[in-house]
Residue, then its C-alpha position, 0 to 999 in steps of 0.5 A: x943341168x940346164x939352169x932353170x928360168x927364174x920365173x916371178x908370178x905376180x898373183x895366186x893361180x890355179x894350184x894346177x898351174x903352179x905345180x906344173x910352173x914349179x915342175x918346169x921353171x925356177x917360180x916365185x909365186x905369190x901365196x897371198x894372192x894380193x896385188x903386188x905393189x909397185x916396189x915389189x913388181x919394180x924389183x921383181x921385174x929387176x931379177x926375173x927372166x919372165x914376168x907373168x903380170x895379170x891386169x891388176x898389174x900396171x906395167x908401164x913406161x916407168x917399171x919397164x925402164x927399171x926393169x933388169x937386163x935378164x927380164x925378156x919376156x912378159x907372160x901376161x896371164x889373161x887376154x887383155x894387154x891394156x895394162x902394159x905399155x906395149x910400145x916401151x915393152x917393143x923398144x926395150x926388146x922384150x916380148x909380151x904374150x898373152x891368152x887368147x881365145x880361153x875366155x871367149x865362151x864363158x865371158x859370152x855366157x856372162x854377157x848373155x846372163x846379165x842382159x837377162x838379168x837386166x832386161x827381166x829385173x832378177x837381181x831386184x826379184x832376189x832382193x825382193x824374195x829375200x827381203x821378207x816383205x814379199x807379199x805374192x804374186x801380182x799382174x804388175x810386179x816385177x815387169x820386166x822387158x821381153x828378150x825376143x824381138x829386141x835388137x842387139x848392137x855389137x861393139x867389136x865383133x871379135x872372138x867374144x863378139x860372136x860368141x854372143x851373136x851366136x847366143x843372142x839368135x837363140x833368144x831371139x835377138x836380132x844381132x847388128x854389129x859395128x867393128x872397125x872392120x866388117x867381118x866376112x861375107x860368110x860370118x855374117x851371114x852365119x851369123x845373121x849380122x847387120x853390119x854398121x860402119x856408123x857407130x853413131x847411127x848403130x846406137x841410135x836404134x838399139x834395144x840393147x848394147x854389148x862392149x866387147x871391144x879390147x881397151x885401146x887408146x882408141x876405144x877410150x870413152x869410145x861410149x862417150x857423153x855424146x854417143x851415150x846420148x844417142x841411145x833410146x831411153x828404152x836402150x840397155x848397156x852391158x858391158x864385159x870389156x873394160x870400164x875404159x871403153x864407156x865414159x862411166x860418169x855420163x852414164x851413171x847420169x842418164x841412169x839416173x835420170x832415166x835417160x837409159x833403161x838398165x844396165x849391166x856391168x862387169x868391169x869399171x872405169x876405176x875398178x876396184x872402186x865403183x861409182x857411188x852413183x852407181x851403187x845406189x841405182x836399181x836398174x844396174x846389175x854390178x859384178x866384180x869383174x867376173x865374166x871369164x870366172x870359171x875353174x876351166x878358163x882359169x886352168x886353160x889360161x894358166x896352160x897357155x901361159x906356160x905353152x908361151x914361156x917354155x916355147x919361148x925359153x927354147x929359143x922359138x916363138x911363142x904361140x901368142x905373142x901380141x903385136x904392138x901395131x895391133x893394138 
């Protein structure tokens, strides 16, 4: 009998997705569901055949060159590759995978829900219902803003992106968008998208801005102090990308100033930690990185992440394989 690929999976996955790993690999889960620390990941990456890391997991320059002479390929579970150093994975000849296309409908969703949420002040209604002290309804309380009519500036018109411009022309917003390549004549069209190879000039007349571009080193603080700064007083910032992408302390600053309206946030520069000033703002919806948090998307990406190792195991290319120069 063909020996079996040693398979190490860094966190607890959907039950699904680990009978099905057992039922086809020789896997090593992690039942605790707490994020391995780096000893532990050194050593794994020392006796794996394949590593199947997810973000919480940071995989650079350093474990990569301790990393055992068996380990071929890293199955990143999830979509976002910024946790690993895809040039060192590139020159030590391993192959990385990850998941794309899984979460785009349901981090879309979230997007779209905390645009709401800001624009019309749910989370603060909520407090508000809850706190006992509510004293009925009243012509001035708890005003909000209007969806329809707002503009909505996109940065990164991916997969994620146009899920959302779909979503956002049913509330009523019109959809512009800036990426670093202007998508087809037919997309945007069906999109009904205004493009803007201006970054600045986009922010500058928008009433709600979208990140929905990957973390790169090129999209680091790609929302810094100056953009920011361009932004309209009135302007909302919600963010289902990667902390990273906004330089987070030049924003909690006009947050608190009143130099911008609202915002919503998923992901954190330095998550898990959150910005003190942040927490204590009542115009910013926080959520603990959860826009892609549903049982589908979660089984569905386990389902790829297996599709990758077993197609890779055969001796072929696995479907996913991320491209270093891509990124």
């Amino acid at each position: 009998m063909r020996k079996k690929p040693l398979v190490v999976v860094t966190r607890k996955l959907p039950d699904a997705v680990e009978t099905r790993m057992m039922e086809l690999f020789d896997a090593r889960l992690n039942v605790d569901d707490r994020p391995m620390p780096r000893a532990a990941l050194a050593e794994a990456m020392k006796t794996a055949d394949v590593l199947v890391p997810t973000v919480t997991d940071r995989i650079d320059a350093e474990l990569i060159g301790e990393a055992g002479p068996q380990l071929r390929l890293l199955a990143n579970f999830g979509a976002g590759v910024d946790h690993i150093d895809l040039k060192t994975a590139k020159a030590r000849g391993l192959t990385v995978t990850n998941t794309p296309g899984v979460l785009t409908e349901d981090t879309a969703d979230m997007t779209m829900a905390l645009m709401l949420a800001v624009m019309r002040r749910l989370i603060e209604g909520e407090r508000v219902a809850r706190s006992g002290d509510w004293q009925g309804w009243a012509p001035t309380a708890m005003l909000g803003r209007r969806m329809r009519g707002k503009r909505l500036g996109i940065v990164g018109m991916g997969r994620i992106g146009r899920a959302l411009a779909r979503r956002a022309g049913a509330f009523g917003l019109t959809v512009h968008y800036h990426n670093r390549r202007r998508v087809a004549p037919e997309v945007e069209a069906d999109l009904e998208a205004t493009w803007w190879e201006s970054l600045d000039q986009m922010l500058a007349h928008m009433d709600i801005v979208s990140v929905n571009c990957p973390r790169t080193p090129a999209t680091y603080h790609l929302l810094s102090a100056r953009r920011l700064a361009l932004l309209r007083p009135q302007a909302v910032i919600v963010n289902t990308s990667r902390g990273e992408v906004i330089d987070e302390t030049a924003m909690a600053r006009m947050l608190e100033q009143g130099k911008l309206a609202g915002a919503g946030l998923d992901v954190f520069e330095n998550e898990p930690a959150i910005s003190p000033k942040l927490l204590k703002l009542e115009n910013v919806v926080l959520l603990p990185h959860m826009g892609s948090a549903t049982i589908e998307s979660r089984i569905e990406t386990g389902e790829k992440v297996i599709v990758n190792i077993k197609t890779f195991v055969d001796g072929h290319k696995p479907p996913d394989r991320v491209i270093e120069e891509l990124f």
